[in-house]
N, C-alpha and C positions, 0 to 999 in steps of 0.2 A: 504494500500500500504506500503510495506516496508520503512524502515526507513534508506537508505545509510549510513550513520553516527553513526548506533548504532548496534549491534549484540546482540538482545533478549535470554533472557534465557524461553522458553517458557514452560521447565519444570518445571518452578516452579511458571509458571500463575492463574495456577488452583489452589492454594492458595493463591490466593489475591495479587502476590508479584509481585512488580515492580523491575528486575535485567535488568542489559546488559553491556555491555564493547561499550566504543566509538572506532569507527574505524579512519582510515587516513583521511576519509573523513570531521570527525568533527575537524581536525586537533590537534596539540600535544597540552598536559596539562604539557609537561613538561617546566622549566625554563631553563635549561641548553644546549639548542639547538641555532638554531641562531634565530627563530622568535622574535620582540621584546618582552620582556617582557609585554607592554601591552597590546599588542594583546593576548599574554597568560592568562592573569590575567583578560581580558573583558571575554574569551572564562570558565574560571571559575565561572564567576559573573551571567551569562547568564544562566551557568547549575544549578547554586544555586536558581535562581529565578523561571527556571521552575521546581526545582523539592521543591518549596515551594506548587505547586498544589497537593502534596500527606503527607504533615507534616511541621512544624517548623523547624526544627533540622537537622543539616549537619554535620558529622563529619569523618575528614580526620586526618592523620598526619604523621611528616616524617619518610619514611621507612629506615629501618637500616638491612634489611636482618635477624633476629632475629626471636625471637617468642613469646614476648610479645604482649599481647592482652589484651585494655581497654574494660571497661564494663561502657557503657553511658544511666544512669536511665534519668529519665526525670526533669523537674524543670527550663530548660535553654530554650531558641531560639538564632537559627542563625545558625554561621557555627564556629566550632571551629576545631583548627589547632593543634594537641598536638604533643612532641616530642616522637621521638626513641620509634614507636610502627610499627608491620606489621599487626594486627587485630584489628579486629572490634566487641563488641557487642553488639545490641540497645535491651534495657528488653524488650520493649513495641513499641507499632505502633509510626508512626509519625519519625522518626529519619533515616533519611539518609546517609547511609555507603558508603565509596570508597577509593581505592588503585589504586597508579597507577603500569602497567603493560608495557612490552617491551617484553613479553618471558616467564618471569614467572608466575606459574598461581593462575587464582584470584578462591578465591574458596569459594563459595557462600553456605551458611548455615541458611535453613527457617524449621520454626517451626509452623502447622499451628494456635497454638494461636496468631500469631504475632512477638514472640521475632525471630531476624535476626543476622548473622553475616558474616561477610568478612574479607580475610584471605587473605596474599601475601606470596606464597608458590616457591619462587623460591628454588635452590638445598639444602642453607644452611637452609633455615625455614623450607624445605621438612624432612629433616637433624637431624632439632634440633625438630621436629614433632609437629607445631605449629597448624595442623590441630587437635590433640590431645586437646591443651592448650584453642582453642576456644569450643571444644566439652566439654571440662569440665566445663567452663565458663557457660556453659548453662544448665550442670548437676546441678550445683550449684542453680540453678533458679529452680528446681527441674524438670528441664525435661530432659526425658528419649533421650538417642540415638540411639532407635529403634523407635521415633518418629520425628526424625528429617529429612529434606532432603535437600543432599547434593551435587551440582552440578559443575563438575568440566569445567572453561570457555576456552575461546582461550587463547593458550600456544604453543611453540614449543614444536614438537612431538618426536619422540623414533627416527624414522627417523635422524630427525635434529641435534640433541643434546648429540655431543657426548664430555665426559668427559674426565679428567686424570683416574689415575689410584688411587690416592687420596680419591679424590672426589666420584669417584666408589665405592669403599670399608666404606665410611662415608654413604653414599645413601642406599647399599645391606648388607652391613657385608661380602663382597665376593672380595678375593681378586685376581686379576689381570696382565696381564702384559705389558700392554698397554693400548692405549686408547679406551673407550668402548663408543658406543649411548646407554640414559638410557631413560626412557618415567616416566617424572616426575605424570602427572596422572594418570599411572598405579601404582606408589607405592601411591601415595594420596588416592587412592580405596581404594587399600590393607590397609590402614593404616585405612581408615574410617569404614571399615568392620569387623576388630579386636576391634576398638570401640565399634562393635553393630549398627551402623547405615546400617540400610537396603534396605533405597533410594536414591542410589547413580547414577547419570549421568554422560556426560561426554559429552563436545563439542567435535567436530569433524576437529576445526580450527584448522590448527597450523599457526603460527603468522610469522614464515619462509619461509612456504612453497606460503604459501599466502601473500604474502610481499606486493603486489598491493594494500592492501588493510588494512593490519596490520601495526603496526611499528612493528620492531622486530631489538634489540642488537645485537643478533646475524648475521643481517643484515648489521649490519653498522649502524643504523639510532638512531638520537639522539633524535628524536620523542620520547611521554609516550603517553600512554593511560590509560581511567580509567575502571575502574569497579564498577558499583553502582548498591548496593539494596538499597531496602525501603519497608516497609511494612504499606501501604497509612493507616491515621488513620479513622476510620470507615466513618466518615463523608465528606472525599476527597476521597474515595476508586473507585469513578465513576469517577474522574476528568478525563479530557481531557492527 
């Protein structure tokens, strides 16, 4: 039975991978809303302990709109919190990623030996081609990115999402005379396929249009949501 609370990436099940974005339902992970802080901070403790069912190792940190991307080998347990980073990526099984999300979109990166990454690609990390910066991160580990796959989650869509003329011309190289709708995961493709990466998805959420069920900024709403892989280590890969 479905999960109200969470939005499954199910393209990328059949590699072993545990992804999905929490919806309204599991309520906000953000601090800067009115909920109290501890109800925010139980509502994080809570996803830390069940997603110890598929590894040790959690790691988040604060986003800054950028596109710097840590690289988390193994050696530690727990959940660590690093600063002024918007990626994620775990070499090996066991290590749980997450970003949080309003709009922008979270862009889920599996390899099927196991190494994982997540990515928070709003306009300026769309921009500054951060999905780039994680796909090299994983060149580096010597894997190819025509053996990668790469799923792009709930975001607002082309409909939604319309810019300056700024903004437009930093996103396309195409300039403008007004304000234009841009479909931030249509250049995320584009950008992953100039990579080499040949398995490329795409939700079909956008996080505006579906607001009942999304937060979404561009809404108004002071709500986050998150987005978590894992890639369970061999011997939790059954858990519950």
């Amino acid at each position: 039975m479905p999960d109200p609370s969470r939005e499954s990436v199910h393209e990328l099940s059949e590699l072993g991978i545990v992804a999905f974005t929490t919806t309204r339902a599991a309520g906000t992970f953000g601090t800067a809303g009115t909920d109290p802080v501890g109800e925010v901070m139980g509502r994080w403790w809570s996803l830390v302990e069940s997603l110890q069912a598929f590894g040790p190792r959690f790691a988040t940190a604060r986003q800054v709109h950028g596109n710097r991307v840590l690289v988390h080998r193994t050696g530690w347990d727990g959940w660590l919190r690093a600063s002024a980073a918007d990626g994620h990526v775990a070499t090996e099984r066991g290590t749980a990623l997450a970003v949080t999300i309003a709009d922008c979109v979270p862009v889920f990166v599996a390899h099927p030996g196991g190494a994982t990454a997540l990515l928070h690609a709003g306009w300026r990390g769309t921009a500054a081609r951060i999905l780039e910066a994680g796909v090299r991160e994983l060149q580096r580990l010597g894997l190819a990115p025509r053996d990668l796959h790469v799923h792009l989650g709930p975001a607002i869509c082309g409909r939604c999402y319309q810019v300056g003329t700024d903004v437009y011309a930093q996103l396309t190289g195409q300039s403008v005379d007004g304000p234009r709708c841009v479909d931030l995961r249509a250049l995320l493709a584009a950008q992953a396929a100039g990579l080499g990466v040949t398995h490329v998805s795409a939700s079909a959420v956008c996080t505006r249009c579906d607001n009942e069920r999304f937060f979404s900024h561009r809404a108004g709403d002071a709500g986050r949501a998150l987005a978590i892989i894992v890639s369970p280590v061999e011997s939790r890969a059954h858990a519950p």
